[in-house]
C-alpha positions as CSV (number, residue, x, y, z in Angstrom):
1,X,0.0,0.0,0.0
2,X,1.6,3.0,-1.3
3,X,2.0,6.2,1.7
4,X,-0.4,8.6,0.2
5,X,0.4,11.3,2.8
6,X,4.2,11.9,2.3
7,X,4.5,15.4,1.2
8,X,6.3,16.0,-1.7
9,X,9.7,18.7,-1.0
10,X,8.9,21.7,-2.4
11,X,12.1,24.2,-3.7
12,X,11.9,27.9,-4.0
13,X,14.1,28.7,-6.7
14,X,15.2,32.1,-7.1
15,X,17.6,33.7,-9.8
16,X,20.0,36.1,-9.8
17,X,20.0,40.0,-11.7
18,X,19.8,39.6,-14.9
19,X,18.6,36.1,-15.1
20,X,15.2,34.4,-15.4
21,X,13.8,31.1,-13.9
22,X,13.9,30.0,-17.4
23,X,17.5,30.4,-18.3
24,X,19.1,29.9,-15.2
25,X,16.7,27.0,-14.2
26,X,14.9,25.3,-16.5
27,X,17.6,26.0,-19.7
28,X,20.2,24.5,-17.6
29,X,18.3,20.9,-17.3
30,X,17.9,21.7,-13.4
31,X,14.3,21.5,-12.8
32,X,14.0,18.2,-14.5
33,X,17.0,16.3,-12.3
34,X,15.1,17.8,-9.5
35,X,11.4,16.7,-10.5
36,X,13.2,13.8,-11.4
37,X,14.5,13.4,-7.1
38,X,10.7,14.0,-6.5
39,X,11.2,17.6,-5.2
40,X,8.5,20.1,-6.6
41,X,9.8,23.7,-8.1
42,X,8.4,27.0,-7.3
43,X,8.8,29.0,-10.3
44,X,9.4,32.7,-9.6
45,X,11.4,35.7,-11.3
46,X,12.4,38.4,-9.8
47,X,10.8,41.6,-9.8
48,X,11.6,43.2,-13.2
49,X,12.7,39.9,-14.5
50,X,11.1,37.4,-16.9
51,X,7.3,36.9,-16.7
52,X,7.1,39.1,-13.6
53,X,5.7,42.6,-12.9
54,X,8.1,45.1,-14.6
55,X,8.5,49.2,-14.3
56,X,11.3,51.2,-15.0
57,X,11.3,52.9,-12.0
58,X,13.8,52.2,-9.5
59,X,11.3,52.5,-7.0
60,X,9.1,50.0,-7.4
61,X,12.3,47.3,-6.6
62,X,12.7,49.1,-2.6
63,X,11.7,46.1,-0.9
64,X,12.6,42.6,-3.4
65,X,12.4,40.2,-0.8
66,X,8.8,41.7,0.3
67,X,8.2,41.7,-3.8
68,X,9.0,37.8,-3.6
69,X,7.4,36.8,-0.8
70,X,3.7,37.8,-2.0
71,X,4.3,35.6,-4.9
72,X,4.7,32.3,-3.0
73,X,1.8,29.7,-2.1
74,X,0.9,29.3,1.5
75,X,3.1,26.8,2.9
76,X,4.9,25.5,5.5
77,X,8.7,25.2,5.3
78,X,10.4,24.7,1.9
79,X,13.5,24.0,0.8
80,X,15.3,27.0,-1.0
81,X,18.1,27.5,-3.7
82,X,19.0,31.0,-4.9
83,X,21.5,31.9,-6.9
84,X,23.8,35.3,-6.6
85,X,21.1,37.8,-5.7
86,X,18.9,35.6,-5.5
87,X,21.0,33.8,-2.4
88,X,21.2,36.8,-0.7
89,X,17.3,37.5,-0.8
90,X,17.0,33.8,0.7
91,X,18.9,35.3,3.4
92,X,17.0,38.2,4.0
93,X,13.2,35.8,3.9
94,X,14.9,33.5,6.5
95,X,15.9,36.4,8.4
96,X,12.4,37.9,8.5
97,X,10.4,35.0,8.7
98,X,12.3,32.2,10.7
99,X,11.3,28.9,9.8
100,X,10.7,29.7,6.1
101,X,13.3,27.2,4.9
102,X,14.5,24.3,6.2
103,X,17.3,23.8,3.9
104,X,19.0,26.5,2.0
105,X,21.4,26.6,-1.0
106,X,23.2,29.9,-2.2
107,X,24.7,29.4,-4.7
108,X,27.1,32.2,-6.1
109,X,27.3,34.3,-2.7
110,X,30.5,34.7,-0.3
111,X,31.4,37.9,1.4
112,X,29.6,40.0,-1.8
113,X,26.5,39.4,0.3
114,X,27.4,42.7,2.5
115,X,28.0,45.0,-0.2
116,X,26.1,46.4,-3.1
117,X,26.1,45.2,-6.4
118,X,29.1,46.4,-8.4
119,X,29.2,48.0,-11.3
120,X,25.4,48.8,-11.0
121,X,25.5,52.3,-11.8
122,X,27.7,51.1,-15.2
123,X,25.5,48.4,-16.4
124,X,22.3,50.3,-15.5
125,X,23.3,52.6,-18.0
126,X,24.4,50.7,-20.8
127,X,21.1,48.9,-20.6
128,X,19.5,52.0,-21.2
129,X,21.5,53.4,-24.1
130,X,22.9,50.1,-25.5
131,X,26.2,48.8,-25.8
132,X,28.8,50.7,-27.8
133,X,32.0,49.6,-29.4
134,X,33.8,51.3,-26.2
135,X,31.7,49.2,-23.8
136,X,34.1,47.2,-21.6
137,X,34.2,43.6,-22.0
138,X,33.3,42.8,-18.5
139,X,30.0,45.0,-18.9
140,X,29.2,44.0,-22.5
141,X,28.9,40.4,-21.1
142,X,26.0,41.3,-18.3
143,X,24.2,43.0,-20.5
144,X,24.1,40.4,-23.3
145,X,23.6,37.9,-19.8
146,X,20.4,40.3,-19.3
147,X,19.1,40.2,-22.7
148,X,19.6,36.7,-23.8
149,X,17.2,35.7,-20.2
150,X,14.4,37.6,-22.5
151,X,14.5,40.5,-19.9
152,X,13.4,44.1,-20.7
153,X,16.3,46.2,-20.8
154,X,14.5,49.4,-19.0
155,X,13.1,47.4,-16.1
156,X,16.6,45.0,-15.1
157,X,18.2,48.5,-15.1
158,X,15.5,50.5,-13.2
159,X,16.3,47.2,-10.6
160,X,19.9,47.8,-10.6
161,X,19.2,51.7,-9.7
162,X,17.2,50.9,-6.8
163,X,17.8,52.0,-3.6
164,X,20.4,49.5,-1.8
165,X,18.3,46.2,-0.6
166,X,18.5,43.3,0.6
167,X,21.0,45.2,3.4
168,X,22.3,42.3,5.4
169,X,25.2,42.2,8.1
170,X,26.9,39.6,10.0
171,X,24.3,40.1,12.6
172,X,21.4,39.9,10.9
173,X,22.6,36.3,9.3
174,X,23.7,34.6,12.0
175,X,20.2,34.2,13.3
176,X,19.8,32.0,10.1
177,X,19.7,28.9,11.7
178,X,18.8,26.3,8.9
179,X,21.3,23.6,7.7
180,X,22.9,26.1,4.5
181,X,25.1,24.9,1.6
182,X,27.9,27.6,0.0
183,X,28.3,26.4,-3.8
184,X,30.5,28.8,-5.3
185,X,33.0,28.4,-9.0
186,X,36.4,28.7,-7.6
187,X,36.7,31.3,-10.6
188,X,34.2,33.3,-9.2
189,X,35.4,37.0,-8.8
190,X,32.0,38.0,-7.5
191,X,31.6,35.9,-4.6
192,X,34.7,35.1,-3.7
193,X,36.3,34.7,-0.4
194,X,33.1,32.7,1.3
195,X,34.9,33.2,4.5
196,X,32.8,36.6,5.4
197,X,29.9,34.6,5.2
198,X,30.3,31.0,6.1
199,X,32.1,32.2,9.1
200,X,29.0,33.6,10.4
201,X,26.2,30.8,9.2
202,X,26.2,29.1,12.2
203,X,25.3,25.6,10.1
204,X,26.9,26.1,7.3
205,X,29.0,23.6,4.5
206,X,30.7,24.7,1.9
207,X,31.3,23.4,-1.9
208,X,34.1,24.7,-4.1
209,X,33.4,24.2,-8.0
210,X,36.6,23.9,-9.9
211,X,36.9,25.7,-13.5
212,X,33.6,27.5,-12.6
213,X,33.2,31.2,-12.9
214,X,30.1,33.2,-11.6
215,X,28.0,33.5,-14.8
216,X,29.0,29.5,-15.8
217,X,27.6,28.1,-11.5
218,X,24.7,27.1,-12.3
219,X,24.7,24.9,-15.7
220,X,27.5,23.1,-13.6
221,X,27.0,19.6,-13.3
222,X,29.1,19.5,-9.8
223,X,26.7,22.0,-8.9
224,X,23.8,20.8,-10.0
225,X,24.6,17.4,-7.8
226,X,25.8,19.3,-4.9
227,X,23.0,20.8,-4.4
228,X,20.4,17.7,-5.1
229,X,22.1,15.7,-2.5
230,X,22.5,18.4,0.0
231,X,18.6,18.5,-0.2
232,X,17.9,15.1,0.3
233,X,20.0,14.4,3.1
């Protein structure tokens, strides 16, 4: 007789700037290894991003992890797995709402979570005017990141203008208490050193991915694993 009651896991997954739940999630053949472990996914873009509610005023992205909130189901505890901004507002849910995850991956986050996105101001602005031949390499390549998610130019740059959010210090994490996995490229010039912020997870493992820069983390097949069997432990 098969155990009709056992609840099936479900996953927040959250993307980072720039992305989209289908290019950083479903493109990279995640969702199905994970339907496949018998997890659920919540599907949800950030504000500004993919199929959610865009404006290209920087006001309307003041509060993201509020933004994200009223677009998940009423539920108990889920499991979540956020990548680069999207790790960092995991952080800031947990922090607010205790209990919200039971298991959390951040994937793409180190000691970048206490300071504001770089480059913003740059980036934000070649969004809105387009790329020139001058356009830095470095900058060229987030923009053509933002674009190829089938973002809208206006609104991922309005987001990048917003006032400074989620703010989080070493204080304000260390009351995360859920088991938390650090997956991070050990190419990543983004996130890198993790120390800042394992240090202060008080349950916290960390995974380096060899070869793996920030952009490349999470069509990685280490990662991809990592994070599978950190969730079903």
């Amino acid at each position: 007789m098969s155990d009709n009651s056992r609840q099936v896991p479900k996953v927040l997954l959250l993307h980072g700037w720039g992305g989209s739940y289908d290019k950083v999630w479903r493109a990279t053949g995640f969702i199905t290894r994970l339907e496949a472990a018998g997890m659920e996914p919540i599907a949800v873009d950030l504000p500004g991003h993919g199929r959610s509610r865009h404006s290209s005023d920087p006001a309307d992205y003041a509060d993201l992890a509020k933004s994200v909130v009223l677009d998940l189901p009423e539920t108990g505890a889920m499991y979540g797995i956020g990548y680069s901004l999207g790790g960092k507002l995991l952080l800031e849910i947990e922090r607010r709402s205790p209990g919200r995850f039971s298991r959390l991956v951040l994937a793409g986050v180190g000691g970048n979570v206490f300071a504001p996105e770089k480059l913003g101001d740059v980036v934000a602005s070649a969004l809105e005017q387009g790329v020139t031949q001058d356009t830095p390499a470095g900058i060229k390549a987030l923009v053509e990141y933002a674009i190829s998610a089938g973002n809208d130019p206006l609104s991922v740059a309005a987001c990048l203008r917003r006032s400074p959010n989620p703010v989080l210090s070493s204080q304000a994490i260390s009351s995360v208490d859920c088991e938390t996995l650090l997956v991070c490229g050990d190419r990543d010039s983004i996130a890198l050193p993790l120390e800042p912020l394992a240090e202060v997870l008080p349950r916290c493992q960390v995974e380096l991915v060899p070869g793996v820069d920030h952009l490349h983390l999470p069509e990685s097949d280490v990662f991809q694993r990592a994070a599978l069997t950190f969730l079903a432990a």
